[in-house]
C-alpha positions as CSV (number, residue, x, y, z in Angstrom):
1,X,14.1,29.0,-22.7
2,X,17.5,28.1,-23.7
3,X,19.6,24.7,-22.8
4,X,20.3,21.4,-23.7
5,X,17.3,20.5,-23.9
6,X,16.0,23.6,-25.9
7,X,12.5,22.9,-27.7
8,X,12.2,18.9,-26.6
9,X,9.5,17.4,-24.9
10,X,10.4,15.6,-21.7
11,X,8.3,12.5,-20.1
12,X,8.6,12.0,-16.1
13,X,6.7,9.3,-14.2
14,X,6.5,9.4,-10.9
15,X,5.2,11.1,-7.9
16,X,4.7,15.1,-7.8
17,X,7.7,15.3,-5.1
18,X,11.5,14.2,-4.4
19,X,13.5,12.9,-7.2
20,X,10.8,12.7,-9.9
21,X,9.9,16.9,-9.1
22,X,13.7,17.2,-9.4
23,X,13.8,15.6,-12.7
24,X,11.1,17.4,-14.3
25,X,12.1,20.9,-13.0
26,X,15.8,20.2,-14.2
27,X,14.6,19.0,-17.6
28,X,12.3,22.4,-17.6
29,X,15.3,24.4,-16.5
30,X,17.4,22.7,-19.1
31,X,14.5,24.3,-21.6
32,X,12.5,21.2,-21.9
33,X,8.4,21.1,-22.2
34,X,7.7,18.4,-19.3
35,X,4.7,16.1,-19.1
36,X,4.7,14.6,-15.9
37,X,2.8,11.7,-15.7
38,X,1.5,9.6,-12.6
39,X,-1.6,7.8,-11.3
40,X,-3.1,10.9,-9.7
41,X,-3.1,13.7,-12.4
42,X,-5.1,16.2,-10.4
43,X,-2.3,15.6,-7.3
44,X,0.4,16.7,-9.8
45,X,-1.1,19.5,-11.0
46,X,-2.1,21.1,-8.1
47,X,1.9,20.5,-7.0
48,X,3.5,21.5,-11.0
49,X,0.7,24.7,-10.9
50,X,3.4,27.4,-10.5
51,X,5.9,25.5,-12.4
52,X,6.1,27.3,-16.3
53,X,5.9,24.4,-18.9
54,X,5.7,21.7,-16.9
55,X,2.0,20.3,-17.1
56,X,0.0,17.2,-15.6
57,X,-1.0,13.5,-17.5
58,X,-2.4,10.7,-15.9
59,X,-0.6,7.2,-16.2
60,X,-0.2,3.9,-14.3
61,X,2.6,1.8,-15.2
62,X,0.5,-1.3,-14.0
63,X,-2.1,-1.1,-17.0
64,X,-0.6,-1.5,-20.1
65,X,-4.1,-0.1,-21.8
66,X,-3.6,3.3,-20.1
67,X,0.0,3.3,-20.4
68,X,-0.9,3.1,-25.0
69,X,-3.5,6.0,-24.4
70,X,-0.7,8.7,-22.6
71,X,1.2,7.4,-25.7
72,X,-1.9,8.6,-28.3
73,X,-2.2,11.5,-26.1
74,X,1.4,12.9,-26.0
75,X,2.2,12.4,-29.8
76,X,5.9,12.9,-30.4
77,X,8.5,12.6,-27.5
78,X,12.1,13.3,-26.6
79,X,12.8,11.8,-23.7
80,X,11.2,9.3,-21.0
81,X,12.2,8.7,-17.4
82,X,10.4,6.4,-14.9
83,X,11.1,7.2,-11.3
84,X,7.9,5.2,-10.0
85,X,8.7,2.8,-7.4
86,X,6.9,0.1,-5.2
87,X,9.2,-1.6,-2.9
88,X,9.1,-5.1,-1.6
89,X,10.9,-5.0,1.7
90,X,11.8,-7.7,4.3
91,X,13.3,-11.1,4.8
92,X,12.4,-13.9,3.1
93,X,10.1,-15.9,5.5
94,X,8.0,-12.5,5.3
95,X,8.2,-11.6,1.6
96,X,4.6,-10.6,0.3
97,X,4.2,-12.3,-3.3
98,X,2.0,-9.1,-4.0
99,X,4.2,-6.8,-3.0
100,X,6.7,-8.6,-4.6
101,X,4.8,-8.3,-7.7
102,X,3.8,-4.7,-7.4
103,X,7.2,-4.4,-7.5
104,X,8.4,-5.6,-10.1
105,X,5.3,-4.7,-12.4
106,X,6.1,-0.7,-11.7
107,X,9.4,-0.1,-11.9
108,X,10.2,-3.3,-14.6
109,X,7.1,-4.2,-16.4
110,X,5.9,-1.0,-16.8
111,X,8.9,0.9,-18.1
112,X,9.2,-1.9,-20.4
113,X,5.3,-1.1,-21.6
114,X,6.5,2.3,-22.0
115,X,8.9,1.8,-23.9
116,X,6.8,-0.7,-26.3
117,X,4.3,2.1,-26.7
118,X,7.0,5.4,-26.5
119,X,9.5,4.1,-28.6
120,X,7.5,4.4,-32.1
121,X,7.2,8.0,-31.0
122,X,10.6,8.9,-30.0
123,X,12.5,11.8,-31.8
124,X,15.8,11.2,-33.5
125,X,18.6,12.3,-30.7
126,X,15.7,10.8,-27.6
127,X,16.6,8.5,-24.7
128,X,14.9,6.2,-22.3
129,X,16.1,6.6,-18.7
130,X,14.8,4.4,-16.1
131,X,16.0,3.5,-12.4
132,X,17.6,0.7,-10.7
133,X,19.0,1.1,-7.2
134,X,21.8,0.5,-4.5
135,X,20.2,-2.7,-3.3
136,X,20.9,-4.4,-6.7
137,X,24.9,-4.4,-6.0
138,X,24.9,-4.1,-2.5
139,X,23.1,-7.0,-1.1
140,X,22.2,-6.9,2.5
141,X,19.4,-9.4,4.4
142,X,15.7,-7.7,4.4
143,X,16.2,-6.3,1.0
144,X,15.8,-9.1,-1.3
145,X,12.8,-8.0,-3.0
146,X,14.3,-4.2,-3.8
147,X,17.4,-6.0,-5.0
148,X,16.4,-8.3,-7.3
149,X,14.1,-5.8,-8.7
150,X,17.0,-3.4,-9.3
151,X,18.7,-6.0,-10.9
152,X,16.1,-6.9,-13.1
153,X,15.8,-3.0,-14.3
154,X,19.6,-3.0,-14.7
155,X,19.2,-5.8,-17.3
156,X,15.8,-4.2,-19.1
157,X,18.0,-0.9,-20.1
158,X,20.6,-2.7,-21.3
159,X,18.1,-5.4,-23.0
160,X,16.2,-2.2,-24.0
161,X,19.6,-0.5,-25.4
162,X,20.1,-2.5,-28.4
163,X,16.4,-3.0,-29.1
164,X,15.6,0.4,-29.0
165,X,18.6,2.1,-30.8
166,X,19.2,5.0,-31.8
167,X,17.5,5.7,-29.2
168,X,19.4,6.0,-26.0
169,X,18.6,4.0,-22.9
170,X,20.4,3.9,-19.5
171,X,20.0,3.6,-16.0
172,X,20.1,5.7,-12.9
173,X,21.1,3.6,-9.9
174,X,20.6,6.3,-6.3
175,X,22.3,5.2,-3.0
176,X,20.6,6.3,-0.1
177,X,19.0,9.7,-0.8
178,X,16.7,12.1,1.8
179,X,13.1,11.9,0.1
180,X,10.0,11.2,2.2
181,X,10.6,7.4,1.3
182,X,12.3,7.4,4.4
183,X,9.7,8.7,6.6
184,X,8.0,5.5,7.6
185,X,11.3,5.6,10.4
186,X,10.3,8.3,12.0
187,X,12.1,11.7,12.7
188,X,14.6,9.7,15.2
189,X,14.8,6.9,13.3
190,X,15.1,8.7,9.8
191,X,18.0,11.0,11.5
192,X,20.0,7.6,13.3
193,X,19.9,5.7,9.9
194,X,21.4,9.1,8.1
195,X,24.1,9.7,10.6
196,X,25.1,6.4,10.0
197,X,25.2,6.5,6.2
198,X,27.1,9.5,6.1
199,X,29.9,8.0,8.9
200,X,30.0,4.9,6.6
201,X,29.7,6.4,2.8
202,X,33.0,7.4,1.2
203,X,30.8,10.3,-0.3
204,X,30.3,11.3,3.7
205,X,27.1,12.5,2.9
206,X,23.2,11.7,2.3
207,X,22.3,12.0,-1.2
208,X,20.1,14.9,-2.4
209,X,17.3,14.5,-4.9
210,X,19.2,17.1,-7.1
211,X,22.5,14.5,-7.0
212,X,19.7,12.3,-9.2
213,X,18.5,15.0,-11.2
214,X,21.5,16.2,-12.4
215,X,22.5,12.6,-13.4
216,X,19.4,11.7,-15.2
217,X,20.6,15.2,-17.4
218,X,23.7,13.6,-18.1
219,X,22.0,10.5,-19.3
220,X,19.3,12.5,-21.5
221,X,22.0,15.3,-22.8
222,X,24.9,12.6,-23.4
223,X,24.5,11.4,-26.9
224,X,27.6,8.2,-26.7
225,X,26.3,6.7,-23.2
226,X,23.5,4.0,-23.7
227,X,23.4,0.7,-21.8
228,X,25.3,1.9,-18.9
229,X,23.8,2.6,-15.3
230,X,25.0,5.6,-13.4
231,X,25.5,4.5,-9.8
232,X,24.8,7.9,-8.2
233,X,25.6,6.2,-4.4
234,X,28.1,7.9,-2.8
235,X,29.6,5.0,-3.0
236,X,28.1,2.7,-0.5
237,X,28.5,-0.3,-2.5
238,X,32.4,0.0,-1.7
239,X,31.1,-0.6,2.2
C-alpha cells in the first residue's frame, strides 16, 4: 500500500473503537502495518478482524512489566500513539484519590513507560504521539481531575521531546468529540450537551473521531513539529 507512511510499523493503544480505531485505520490507510495494543487483545481482534494489516497485542499501560514484554514482542517501531484514557471527574469534595490515580497512571505514567521501553526501538524518522485534552486550558469546576491530568501530559511530550530526540514527540489535545465517552448522559442528555457545544464552539460543530485521526497523521508524517500540542477543539477554549 502506498502513503506516508509506506512500509512503517505503527503502535496504537487504546480501545478497539472511536478515536483510537480512527488512528489505526488512518495509519493503515496511510500504508502503515498497525499493532493495536490494549488490555483486552481478544476484544480487538474480534473488532480489527476485517481490517487488512492491522492486527491485535495485549498491553496495559498500568504495569510497567507488561508494558517491556509488547516492547520484546514488537521488535522495531515507527511510531507510537496512546489514546487510553481513565478520567477522574467531579468537584473537589468528591474527587476519588483512585480514580484520581488511575488517571494519571494511564494516560501519564504509562505513556511515559512506553516511551522508556519504545524509545530504544524506535526507527530513525519515528515519533511519539500521546494525548492531552480540552480540560487542561479550559478550566471549568467538576473537571479538576481531567484537567490537571491533561496538563500533566502536555508537559511529559514536551519533557519527552528533548529526551527522546530525534525522535519526534507531540501532543494531540481533542475538544469535545462524539465517541461513546459521552454515553454515560444518555441519548437526551448526550444530544442537549451537543447542541450546546455546537451553539457555543467557533468551529459550530461536534468533533468527529476522524478530526483526531487526521491530526495524529500530521504529528506522525510532519518531520519539524516535536514538542508542540495540536489543540484539535474547535476552538472551545476561546469560550
Amino acid at each position: 500500500m502506498s502513503g506516508p507512511l509506506r512500509g512503517q510499523v505503527v503502535l496504537v493503544v487504546g480501545r478497539g473503537g472511536g478515536i483510537a480505531r480512527a488512528v489505526a485505520v488512518a495509519a493503515r490507510d496511510a500504508g502503515a502495518r498497525v499493532v493495536a495494543a490494549g488490555r483486552n487483545r481478544d476484544a480487538l481482534a474480534e473488532v480489527y478482524s476485517g481490517e487488512p494489516d492491522i492486527s491485535a497485542d495485549t498491553v496495559d499501560l498500568t504495569d510497567e512489566v507488561s508494558i517491556a514484554a509488547l516492547g520484546t514482542r514488537l521488535g522495531k517501531v515507527d511510531h507510537v500513539v496512546s489514546t487510553a484514557s481513565a478520567r477522574a471527574r467531579g468537584r473537589l469534595a468528591d474527587l476519588d484519590r483512585d480514580a484520581v490515580r488511575l488517571s494519571f497512571d494511564t494516560k501519564v505514567i504509562g505513556p511515559l513507560m512506553l516511551a522508556k521501553h519504545l524509545a530504544p526501538r524506535m526507527r530513525k524518522g519515528g515519533s511519539f504521539t500521546l494525548f492531552s485534552g480540552v480540560a487542561a486550558v479550559k478550566i471549568t469546576a467538576g473537571t479538576m481531575g481531567v484537567a490537571i491530568t491533561n496538563g500533566a501530559a502536555d508537559v511529559l511530550a514536551r519533557s519527552l521531546a528533548l529526551e527522546m530526540a530525534p525522535v519526534r514527540v507531540n501532543a494531540v489535545s481533542p475538544g469535545v468529540v462524539d465517541t461513546g465517552a459521552w454515553d454515560a448522559l444518555g441519548e437526551e442528555g448526550k444530544e442537549g450537551y451537543f447542541t450546546e457545544m455546537k451553539a457555543r464552539n467557533p468551529a459550530r460543530r461536534i468533533g468527529t473521531p476522524n478530526d483526531i485521526a487526521n491530526a495524529v497523521l500530521f504529528a506522525m508524517t510532519s518531520d519539524f513539529l516535536t514538542g508542540a500540542t495540536l489543540h484539535i477543539d474547535g476552538g472551545e477554549p476561546l469560550t
